[in-house]
ROSE-4610 file (N, C-alpha, C; in Angstrom, 1 decimal, always signed):
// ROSE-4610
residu = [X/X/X/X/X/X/X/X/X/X/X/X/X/X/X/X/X/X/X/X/X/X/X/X/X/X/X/X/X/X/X/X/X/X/X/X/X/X/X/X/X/X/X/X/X/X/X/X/X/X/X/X/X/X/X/X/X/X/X/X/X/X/X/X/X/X/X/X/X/X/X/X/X/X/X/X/X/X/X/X/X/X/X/X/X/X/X/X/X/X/X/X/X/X/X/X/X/X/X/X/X/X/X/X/X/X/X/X/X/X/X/X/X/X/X/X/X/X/X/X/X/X/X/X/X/X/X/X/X/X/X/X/X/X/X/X/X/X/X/X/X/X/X/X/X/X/X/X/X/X/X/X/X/X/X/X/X/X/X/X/X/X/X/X/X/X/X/X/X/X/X/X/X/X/X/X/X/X/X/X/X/X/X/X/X/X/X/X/X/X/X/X/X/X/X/X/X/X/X/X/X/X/X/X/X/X/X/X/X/X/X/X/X/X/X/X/X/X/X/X/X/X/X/X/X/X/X/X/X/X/X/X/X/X/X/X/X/X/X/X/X/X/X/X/X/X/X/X/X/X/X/X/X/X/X/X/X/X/X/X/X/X/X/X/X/X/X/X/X/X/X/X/X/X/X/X]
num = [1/1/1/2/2/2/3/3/3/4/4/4/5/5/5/6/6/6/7/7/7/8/8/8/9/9/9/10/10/10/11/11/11/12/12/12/13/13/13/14/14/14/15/15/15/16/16/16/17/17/17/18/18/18/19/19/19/20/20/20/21/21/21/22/22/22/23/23/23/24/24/24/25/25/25/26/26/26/27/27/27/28/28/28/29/29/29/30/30/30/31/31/31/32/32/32/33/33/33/34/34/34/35/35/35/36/36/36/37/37/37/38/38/38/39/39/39/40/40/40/41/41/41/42/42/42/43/43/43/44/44/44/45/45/45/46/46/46/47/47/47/48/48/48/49/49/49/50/50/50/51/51/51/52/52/52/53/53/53/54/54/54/55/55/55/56/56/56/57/57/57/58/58/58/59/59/59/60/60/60/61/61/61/62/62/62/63/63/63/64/64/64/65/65/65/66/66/66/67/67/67/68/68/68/69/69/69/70/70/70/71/71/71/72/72/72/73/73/73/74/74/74/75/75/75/76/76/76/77/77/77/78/78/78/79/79/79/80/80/80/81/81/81/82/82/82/83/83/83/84/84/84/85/85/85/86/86/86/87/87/87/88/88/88/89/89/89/90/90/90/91/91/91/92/92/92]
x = [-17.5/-16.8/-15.3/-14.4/-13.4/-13.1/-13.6/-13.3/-13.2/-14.5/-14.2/-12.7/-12.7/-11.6/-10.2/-10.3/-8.8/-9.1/-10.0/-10.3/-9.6/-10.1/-10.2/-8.1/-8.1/-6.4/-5.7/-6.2/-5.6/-5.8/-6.9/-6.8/-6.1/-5.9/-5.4/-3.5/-3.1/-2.0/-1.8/-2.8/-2.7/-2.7/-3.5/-3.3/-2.0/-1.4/-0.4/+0.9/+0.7/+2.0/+1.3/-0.1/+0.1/+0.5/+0.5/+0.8/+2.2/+3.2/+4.7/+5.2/+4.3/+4.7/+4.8/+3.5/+3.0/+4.1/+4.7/+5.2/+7.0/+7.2/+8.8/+8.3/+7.2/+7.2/+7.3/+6.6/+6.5/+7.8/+8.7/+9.9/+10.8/+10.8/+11.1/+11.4/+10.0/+9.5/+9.7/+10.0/+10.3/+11.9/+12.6/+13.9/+14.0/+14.0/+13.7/+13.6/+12.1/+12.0/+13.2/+13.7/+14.9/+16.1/+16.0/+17.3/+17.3/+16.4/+15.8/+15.8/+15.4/+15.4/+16.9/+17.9/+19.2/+20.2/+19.9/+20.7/+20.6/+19.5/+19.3/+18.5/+19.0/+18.6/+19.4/+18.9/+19.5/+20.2/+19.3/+19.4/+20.6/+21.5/+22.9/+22.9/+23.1/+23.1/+24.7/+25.0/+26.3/+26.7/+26.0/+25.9/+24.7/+25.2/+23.4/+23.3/+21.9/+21.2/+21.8/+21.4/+21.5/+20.9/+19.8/+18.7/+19.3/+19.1/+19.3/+19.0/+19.6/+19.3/+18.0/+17.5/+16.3/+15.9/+14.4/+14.1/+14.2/+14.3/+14.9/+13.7/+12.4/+11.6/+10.5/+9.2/+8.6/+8.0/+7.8/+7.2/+5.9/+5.4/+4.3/+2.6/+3.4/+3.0/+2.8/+3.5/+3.8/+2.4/+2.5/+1.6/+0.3/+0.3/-1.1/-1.9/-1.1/-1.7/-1.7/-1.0/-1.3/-2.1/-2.5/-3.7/-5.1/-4.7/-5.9/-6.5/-5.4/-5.9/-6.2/-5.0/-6.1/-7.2/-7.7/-9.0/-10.2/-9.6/-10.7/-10.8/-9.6/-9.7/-10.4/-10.3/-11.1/-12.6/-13.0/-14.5/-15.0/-14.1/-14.7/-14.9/-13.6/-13.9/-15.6/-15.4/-16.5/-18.0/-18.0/-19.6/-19.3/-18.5/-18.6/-19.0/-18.3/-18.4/-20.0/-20.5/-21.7/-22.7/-23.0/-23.8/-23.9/-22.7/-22.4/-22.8/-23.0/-23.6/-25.6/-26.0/-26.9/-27.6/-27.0/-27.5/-27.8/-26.3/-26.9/-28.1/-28.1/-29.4/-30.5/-30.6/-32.2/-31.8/-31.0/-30.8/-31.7/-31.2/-31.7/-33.2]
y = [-39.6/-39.0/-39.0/-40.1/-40.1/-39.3/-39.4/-38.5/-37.1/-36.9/-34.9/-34.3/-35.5/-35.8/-35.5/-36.4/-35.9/-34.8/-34.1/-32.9/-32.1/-32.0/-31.1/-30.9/-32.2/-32.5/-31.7/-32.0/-31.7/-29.8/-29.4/-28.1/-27.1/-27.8/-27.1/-27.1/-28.2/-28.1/-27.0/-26.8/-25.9/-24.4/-24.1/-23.3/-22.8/-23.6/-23.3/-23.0/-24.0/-23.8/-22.5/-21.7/-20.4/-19.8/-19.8/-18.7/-18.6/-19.7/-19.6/-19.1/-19.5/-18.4/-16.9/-16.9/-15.6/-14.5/-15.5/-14.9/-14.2/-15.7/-15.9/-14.1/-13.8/-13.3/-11.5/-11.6/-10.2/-9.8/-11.0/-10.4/-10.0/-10.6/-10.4/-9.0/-8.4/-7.1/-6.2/-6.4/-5.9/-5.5/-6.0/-6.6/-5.5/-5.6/-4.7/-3.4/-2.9/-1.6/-0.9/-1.6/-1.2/-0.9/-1.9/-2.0/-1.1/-0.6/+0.2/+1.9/+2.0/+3.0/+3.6/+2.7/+2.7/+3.4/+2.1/+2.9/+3.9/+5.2/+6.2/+6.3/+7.3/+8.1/+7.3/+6.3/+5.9/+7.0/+7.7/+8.8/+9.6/+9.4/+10.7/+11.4/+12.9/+13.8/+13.4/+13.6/+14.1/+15.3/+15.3/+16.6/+17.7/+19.2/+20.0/+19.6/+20.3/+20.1/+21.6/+21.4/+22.3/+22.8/+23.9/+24.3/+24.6/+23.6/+23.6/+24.9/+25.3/+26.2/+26.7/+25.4/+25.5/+24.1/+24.0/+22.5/+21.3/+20.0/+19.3/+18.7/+18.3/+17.8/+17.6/+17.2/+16.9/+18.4/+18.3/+19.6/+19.4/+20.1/+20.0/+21.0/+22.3/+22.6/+21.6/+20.9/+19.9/+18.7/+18.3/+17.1/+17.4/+18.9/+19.5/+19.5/+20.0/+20.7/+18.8/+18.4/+16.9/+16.2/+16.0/+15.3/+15.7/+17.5/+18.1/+17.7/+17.8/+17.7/+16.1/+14.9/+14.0/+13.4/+14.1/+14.1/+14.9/+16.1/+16.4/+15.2/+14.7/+14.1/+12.7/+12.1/+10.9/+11.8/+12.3/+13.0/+13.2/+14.1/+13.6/+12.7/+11.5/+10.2/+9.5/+9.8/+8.8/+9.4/+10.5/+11.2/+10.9/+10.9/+10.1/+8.5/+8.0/+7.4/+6.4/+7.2/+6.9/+7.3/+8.6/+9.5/+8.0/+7.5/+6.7/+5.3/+4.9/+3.7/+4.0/+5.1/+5.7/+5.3/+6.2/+5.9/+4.8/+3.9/+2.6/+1.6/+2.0/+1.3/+1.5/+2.9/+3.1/+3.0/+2.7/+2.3/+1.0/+0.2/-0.9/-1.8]
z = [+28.6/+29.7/+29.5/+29.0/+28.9/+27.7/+26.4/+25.5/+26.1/+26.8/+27.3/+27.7/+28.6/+29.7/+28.8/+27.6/+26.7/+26.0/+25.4/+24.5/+25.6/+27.0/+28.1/+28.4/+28.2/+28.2/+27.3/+25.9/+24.6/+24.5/+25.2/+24.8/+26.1/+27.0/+28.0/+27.4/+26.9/+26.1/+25.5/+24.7/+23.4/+24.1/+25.6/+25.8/+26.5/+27.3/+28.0/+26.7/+25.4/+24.7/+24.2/+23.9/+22.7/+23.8/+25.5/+26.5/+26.4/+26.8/+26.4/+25.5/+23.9/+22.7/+22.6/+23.2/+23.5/+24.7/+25.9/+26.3/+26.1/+25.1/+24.1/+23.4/+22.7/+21.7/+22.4/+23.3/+24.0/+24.4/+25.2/+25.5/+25.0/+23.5/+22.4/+21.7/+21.8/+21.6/+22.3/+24.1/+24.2/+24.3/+24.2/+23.7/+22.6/+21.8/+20.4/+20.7/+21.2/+21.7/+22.2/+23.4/+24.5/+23.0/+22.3/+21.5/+20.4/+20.0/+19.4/+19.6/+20.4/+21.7/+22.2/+22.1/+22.6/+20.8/+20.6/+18.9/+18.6/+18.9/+18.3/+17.0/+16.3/+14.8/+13.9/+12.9/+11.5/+10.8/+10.7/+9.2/+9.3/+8.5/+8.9/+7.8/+7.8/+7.4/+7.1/+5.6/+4.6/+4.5/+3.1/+3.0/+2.6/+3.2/+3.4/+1.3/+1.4/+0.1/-0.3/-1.7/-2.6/-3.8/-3.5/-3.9/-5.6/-6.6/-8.2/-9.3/-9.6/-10.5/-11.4/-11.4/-12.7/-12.4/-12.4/-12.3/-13.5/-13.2/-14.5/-14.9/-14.1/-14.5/-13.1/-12.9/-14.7/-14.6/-16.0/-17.0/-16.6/-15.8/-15.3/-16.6/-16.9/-18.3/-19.2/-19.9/-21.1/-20.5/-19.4/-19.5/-19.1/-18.4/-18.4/-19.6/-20.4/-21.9/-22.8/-22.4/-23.2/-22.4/-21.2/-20.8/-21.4/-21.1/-21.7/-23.3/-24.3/-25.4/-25.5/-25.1/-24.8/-24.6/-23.3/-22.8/-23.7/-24.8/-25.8/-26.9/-27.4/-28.5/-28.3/-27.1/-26.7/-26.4/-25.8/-25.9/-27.3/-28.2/-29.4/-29.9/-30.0/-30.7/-30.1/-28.5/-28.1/-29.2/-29.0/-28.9/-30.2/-31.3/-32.6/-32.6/-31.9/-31.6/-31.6/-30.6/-29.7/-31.1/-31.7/-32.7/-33.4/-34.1/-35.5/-34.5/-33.6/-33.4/-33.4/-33.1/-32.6/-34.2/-34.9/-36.4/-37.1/-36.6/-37.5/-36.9/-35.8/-35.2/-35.5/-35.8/-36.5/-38.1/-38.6/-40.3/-40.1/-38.9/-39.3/-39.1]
């Protein structure tokens, strides 16, 4: 009975302090929002852009055509690959 009696103690503690946290933390937030809200837009515009002559990269050609032959030359190695493991297993 007395043991309950302090758990009963100890957790009503725990609740009132996560309520206070809880309530530090919200006003907090809302604090922020307001302050937030109030500053405005970060982002400042300098200067307008300026649409480049010719693009500088990436070579979107160049890494198509080299993924591609990539991607043949590993298909071939494998199925060589694969054939020449295929063989020696029945050699043996």
């Amino acid at each position: 009975m007395q043991e309950s009696g302090i758990e009963y103690v100890r957790r009503l503690r725990d609740v009132k302090y996560f309520e206070t946290v809880f309530e530090l933390l919200a006003r907090q937030y809302e604090v922020a929002k307001v302050d937030e809200a109030r500053q405005g837009a970060v982002v400042q515009i300098v200067d307008k852009a300026i649409v480049p002559d010719r693009r500088s990269s990436p070579l979107r050609t160049l890494i198509t055509l080299g993924a591609a032959m990539l991607g043949l030359f590993l298909g071939i190695g494998w199925t060589l690959a694969t054939e020449g493991m295929t063989r020696l297993s029945k050699q043996s």
